[in-house]
VEXVEX-374526 format. One record per residue (C-alpha): residue number from 1; z, y, x. Coordinates in steps of 0.25 Angstrom, whole numbers. Layout:
N
(NUM; (Z; Y; X))
...
//
This chain:
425
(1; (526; 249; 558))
(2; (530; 259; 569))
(3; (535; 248; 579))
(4; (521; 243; 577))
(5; (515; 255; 583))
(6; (527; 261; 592))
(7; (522; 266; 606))
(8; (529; 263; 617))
(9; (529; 277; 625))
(10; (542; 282; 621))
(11; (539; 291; 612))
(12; (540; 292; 596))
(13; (525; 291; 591))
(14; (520; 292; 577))
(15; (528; 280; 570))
(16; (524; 268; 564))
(17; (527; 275; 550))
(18; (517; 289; 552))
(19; (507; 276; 554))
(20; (510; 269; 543))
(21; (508; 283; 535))
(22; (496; 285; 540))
(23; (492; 272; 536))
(24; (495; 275; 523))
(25; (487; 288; 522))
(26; (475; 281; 527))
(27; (477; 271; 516))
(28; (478; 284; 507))
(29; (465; 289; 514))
(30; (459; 274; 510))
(31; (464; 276; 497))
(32; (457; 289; 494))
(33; (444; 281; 500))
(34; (444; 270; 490))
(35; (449; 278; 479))
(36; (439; 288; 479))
(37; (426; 280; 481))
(38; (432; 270; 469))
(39; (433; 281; 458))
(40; (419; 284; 456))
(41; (415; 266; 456))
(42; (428; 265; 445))
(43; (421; 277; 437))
(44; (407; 270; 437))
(45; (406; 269; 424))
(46; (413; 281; 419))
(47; (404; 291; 428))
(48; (391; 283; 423))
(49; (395; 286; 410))
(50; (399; 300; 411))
(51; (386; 305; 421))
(52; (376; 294; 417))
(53; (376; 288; 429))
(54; (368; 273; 430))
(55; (372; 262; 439))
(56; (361; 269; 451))
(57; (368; 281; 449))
(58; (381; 275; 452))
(59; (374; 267; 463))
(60; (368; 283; 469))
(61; (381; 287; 467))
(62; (389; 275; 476))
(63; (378; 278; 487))
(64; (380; 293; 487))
(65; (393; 288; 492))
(66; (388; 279; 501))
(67; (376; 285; 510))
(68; (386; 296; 515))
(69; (399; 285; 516))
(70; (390; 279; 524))
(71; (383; 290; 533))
(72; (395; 298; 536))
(73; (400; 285; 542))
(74; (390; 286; 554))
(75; (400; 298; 556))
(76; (414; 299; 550))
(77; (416; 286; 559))
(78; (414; 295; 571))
(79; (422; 306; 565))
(80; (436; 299; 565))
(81; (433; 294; 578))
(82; (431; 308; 585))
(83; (441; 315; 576))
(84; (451; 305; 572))
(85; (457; 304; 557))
(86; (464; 314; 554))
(87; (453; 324; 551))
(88; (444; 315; 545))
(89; (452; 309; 534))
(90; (458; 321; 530))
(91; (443; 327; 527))
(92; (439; 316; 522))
(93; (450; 316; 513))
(94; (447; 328; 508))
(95; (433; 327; 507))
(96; (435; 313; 499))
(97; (442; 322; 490))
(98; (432; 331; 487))
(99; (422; 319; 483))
(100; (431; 314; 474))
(101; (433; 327; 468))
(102; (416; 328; 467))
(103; (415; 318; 460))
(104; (427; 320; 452))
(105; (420; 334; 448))
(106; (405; 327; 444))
(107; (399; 329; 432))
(108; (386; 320; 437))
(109; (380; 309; 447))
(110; (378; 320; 457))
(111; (391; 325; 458))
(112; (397; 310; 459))
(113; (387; 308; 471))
(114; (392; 322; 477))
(115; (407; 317; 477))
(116; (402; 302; 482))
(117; (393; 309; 492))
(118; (404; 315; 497))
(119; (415; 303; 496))
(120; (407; 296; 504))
(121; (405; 305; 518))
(122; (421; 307; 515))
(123; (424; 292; 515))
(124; (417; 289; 526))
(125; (426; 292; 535))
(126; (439; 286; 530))
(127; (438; 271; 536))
(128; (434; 274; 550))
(129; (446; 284; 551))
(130; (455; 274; 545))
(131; (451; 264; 554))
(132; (452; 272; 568))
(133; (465; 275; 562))
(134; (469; 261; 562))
(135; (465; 257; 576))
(136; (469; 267; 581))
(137; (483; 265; 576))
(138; (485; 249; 574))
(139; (483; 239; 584))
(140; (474; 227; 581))
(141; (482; 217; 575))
(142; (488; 228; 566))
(143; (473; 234; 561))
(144; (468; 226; 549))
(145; (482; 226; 542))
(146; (484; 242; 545))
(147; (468; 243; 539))
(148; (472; 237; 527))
(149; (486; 245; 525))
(150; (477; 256; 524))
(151; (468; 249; 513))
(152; (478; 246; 505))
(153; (480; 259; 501))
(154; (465; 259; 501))
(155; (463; 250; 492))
(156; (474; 256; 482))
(157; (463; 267; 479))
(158; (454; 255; 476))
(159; (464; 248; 467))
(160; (470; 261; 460))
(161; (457; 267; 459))
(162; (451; 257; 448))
(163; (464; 261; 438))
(164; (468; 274; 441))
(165; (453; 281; 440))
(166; (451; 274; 428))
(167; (467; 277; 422))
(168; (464; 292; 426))
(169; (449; 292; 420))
(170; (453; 287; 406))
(171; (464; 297; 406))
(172; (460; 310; 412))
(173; (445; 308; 416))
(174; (438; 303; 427))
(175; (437; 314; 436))
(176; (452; 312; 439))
(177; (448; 300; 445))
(178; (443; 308; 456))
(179; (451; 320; 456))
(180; (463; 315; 459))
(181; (460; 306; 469))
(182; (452; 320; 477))
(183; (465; 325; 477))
(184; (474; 316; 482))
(185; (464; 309; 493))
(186; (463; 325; 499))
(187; (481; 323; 499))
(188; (479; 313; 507))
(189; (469; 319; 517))
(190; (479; 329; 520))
(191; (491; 320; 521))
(192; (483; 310; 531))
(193; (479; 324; 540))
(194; (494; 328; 539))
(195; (501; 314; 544))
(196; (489; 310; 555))
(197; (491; 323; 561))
(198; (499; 315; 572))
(199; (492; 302; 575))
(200; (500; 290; 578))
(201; (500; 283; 591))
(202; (491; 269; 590))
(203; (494; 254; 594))
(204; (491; 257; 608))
(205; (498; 271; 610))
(206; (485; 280; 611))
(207; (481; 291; 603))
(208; (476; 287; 587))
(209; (463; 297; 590))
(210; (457; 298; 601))
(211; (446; 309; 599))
(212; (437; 305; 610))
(213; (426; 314; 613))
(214; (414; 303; 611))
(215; (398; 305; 607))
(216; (396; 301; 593))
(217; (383; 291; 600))
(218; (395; 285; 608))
(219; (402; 281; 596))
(220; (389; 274; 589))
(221; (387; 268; 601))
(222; (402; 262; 604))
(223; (400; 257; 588))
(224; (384; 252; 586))
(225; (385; 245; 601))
(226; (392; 234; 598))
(227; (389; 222; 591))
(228; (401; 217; 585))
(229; (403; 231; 578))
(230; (387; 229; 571))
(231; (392; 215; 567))
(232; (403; 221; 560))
(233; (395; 234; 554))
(234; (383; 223; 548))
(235; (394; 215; 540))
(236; (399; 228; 537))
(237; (383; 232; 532))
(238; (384; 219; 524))
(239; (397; 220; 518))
(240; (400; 233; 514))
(241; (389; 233; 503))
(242; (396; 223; 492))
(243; (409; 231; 495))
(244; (404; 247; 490))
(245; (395; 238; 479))
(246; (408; 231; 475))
(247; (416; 244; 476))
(248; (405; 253; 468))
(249; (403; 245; 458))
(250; (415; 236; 456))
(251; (420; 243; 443))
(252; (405; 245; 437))
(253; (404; 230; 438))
(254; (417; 229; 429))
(255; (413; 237; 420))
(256; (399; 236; 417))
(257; (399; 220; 423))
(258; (413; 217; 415))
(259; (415; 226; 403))
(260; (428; 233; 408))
(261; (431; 247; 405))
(262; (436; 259; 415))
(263; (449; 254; 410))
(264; (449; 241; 412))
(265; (443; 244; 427))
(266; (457; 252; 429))
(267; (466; 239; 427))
(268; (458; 230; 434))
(269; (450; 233; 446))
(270; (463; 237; 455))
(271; (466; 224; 458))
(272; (453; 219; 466))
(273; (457; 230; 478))
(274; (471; 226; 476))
(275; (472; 213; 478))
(276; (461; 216; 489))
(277; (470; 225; 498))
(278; (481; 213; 498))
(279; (469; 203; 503))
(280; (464; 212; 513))
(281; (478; 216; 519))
(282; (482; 201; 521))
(283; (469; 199; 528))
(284; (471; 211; 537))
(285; (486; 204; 541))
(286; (480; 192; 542))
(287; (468; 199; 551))
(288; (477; 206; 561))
(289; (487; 193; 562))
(290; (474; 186; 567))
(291; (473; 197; 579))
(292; (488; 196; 580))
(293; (487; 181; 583))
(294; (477; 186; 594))
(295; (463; 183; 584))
(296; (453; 195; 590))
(297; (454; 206; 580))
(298; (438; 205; 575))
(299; (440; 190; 573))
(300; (452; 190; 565))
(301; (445; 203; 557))
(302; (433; 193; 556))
(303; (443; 182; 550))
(304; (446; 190; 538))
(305; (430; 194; 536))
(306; (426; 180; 536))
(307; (438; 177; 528))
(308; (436; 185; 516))
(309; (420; 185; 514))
(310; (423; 170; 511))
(311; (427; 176; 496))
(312; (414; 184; 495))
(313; (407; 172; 486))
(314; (416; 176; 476))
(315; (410; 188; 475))
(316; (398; 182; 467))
(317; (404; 177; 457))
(318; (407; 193; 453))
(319; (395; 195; 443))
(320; (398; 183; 434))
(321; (414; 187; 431))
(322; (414; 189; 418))
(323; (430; 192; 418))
(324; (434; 204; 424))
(325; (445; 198; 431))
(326; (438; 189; 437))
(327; (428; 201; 441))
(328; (442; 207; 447))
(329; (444; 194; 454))
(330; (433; 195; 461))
(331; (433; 208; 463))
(332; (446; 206; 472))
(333; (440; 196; 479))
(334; (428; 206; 484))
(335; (439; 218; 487))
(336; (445; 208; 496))
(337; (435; 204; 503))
(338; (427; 218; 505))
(339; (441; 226; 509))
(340; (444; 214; 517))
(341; (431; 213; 526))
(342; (431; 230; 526))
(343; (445; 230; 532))
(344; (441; 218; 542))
(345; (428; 225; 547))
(346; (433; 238; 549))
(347; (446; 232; 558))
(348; (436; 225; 564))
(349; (427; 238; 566))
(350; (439; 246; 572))
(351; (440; 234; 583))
(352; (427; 233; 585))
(353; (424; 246; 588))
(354; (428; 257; 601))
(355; (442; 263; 597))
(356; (433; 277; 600))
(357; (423; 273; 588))
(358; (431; 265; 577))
(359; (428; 273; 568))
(360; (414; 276; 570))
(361; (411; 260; 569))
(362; (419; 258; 556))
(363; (408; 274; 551))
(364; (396; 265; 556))
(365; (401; 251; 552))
(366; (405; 258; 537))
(367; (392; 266; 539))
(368; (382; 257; 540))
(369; (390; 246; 528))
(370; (388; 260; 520))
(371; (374; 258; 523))
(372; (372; 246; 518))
(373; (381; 249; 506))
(374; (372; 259; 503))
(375; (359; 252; 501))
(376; (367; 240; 494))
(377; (373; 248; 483))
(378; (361; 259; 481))
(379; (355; 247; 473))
(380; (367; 241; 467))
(381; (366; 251; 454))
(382; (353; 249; 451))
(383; (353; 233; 456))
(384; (365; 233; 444))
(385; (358; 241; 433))
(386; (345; 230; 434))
(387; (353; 218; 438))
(388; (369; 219; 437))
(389; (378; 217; 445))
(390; (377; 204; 449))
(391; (367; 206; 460))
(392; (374; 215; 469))
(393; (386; 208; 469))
(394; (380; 195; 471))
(395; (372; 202; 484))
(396; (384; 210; 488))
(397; (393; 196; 489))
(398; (384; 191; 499))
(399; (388; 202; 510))
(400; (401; 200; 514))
(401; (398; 184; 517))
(402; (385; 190; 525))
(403; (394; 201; 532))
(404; (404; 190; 537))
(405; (391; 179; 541))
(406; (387; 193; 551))
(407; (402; 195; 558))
(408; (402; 180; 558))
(409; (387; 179; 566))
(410; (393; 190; 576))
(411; (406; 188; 579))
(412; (407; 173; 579))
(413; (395; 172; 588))
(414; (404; 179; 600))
(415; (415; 175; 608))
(416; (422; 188; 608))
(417; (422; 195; 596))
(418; (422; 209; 601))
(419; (418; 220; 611))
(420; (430; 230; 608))
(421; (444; 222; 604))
(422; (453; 228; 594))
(423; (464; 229; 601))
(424; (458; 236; 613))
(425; (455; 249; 605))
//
């Protein structure tokens, strides 16, 4: 990698490896992100049987989660743009950590949605850092692919997750589940503030951060004045719905929907992210080839979109499996093509936006998606009480295809596809 990113000023800058291993902390960053949020979904019906908690409760407790995931947006975003990445992912490290712990510690549905109320505001911060990170760091042809090296390692915390949390609750209680991950996402907090503390040189030879001293208003402005960005942030309003549904509720469907035990959850649902993060790195290559070949980087992000939202029929065939291998099956197929369009819409966010307010765009874009999330999934536990599960996921498989019909109205109606170029940030 470091003849990649070598700058030609005759001096030794930070190598390709200090790159490649900060790479792989952000992906250990990503880890703790899907990890964390996965334990308490994988414990559904473990924690509804130990507090009593009904499917609403477990729907108040995914949107405690949610409203401050989604506010804090509105600012973390702007947050890393002023004050770069080092800080924040080391506090919101920690602070992960200490939700973890909470609800680790809880001996009802209030001190769960204490400890997701708090995971919440800490995560929100994570993907915008990441992301400045990266263009920041890679030059366009190389961003997709350096994106999803990083989720690689993300998605090992959503395929560990399933076997591990329930391997450790059958053998020492459910609250290791959480306390173990608390203390290893705050070693890794402190190991990313100890190696960013020099920051790389990026594709162009600049500064990686540059703190520039501008008005919060002048950041809103640069982002919600531009109409290909509101494009991207309504499919993002439309989409992102059916994924934290699919995310939330995933393992309840298996085992109140399917029949399987916490055991049989372990050995089984790892393999829908697994398969998912090799799908999603190939379209990534294949993604940043196309702007290699010269294809405008939001096209050739918009290729892969349209692409993978031709599977999302498949979806509805979910609620009549009857064989949970068939469920799993299908299951991969919407882990593909969720992770897929996330990774392509924030790329394609980060070239949309100024360099001076990346990050702020993907807090909004993510913001506003939360939003959205919100209100869908407030009603998806009591929808499933009276009527099962059928009904939300039938609804849910009709937002991706929407989502791409919106990018495909805007950007197909106009010559050129963008105001800001990637490869002028």
């Amino acid at each position: 990698m470091s003849n990649a990113y070598d700058i030609k000023t005759g001096k030794k800058d930070h190598s390709g490896l200090l790159i490649s291993l900060l790479l792989i902390i952000l992906g250990c960053v990503l880890f703790f992100f899907s990890f964390d949020r996965q334990v308490v979904s994988i414990l559904k019906t473990t924690l509804m049987q130990e507090m009593g908690v009904s499917n609403t409760g477990y729907s108040i407790l995914v949107t405690a989660f949610m409203i401050p995931y989604t506010l804090m947006y509105f600012i973390s975003g702007v947050l890393v743009d002023k004050f770069g990445s080092r800080y924040v992912i080391c506090g919101l490290m920690i602070l992960m950590a200490i939700a973890t712990l909470v609800t680790g510690l809880s001996t009802s549905l209030s001190g769960l949605i204490v400890g997701r109320v708090i995971l919440g505001i800490a995560e929100s911060g994570i993907v915008p850092a990441l992301t400045l990170a990266i263009f920041t760091w890679f030059k366009a042809e190389q961003r997709a692919f350096a994106f999803q090296l990083t989720n690689i390692i993300q998605s090992l915390g959503l395929i560990i997750a399933p076997p591990f949390v329930a391997w450790i609750t059958l053998s020492s209680g459910w609250r290791w589940a959480f306390f173990i991950p608390a203390a290893a996402g705050v070693a890794v907090g402190l190991i990313w503030f100890i190696a960013s503390h020099k920051t790389p040189v990026n594709a162009e030879g600049t500064a990686a951060i540059v703190k520039e001293n501008i008005p919060l208003a002048k950041r809103y402005k640069l982002v919600l004045t531009s109409g290909p960005i509101w494009a991207l942030i309504v499919a993002r309003l439309l989409t992102d719905p059916f994924w934290f549904f699919y995310q939330y509720w995933q393992v309840g469907f298996m085992q109140e929907k399917m029949g399987l035990t916490l055991a049989q959850v372990g050995k089984i649902m790892w393999f829908p992210p697994l398969a998912a993060v090799f799908g999603v790195l190939m379209v990534c290559r294949i993604s940043d080839r196309l702007v290699a070949k010269g294809i405008e980087p939001t096209r050739a992000r918009l290729i892969i979109i349209w692409s993978v939202t031709l599977l999302a029929p498949l979806v509805f065939l979910l609620p009549s499996m009857t064989n949970a291998y068939a469920a799993v099956g299908i299951m991969t197929v919407i882990n593909f093509m969720c992770t897929a369009w996330l990774s392509m819409a924030t790329i394609m966010m980060g070239g949309l936006a100024p360099r001076v307010a990346i990050a702020t765009a993907i807090g909004i874009m993510s913001a506003l998606g939360g939003v959205s999330s919100i209100i869908f999934n407030g009603f998806v536990g009591t929808i499933i009480d009276h009527f099962g599960y059928s009904l939300p996921i039938y609804a849910g498989a009709l937002l991706h295809p929407l989502g791409a019909i919106v990018l495909a109205g805007y950007f197909l109606s106009r010559k050129q596809l963008l105001t800001h170029k990637e490869s002028s940030i």
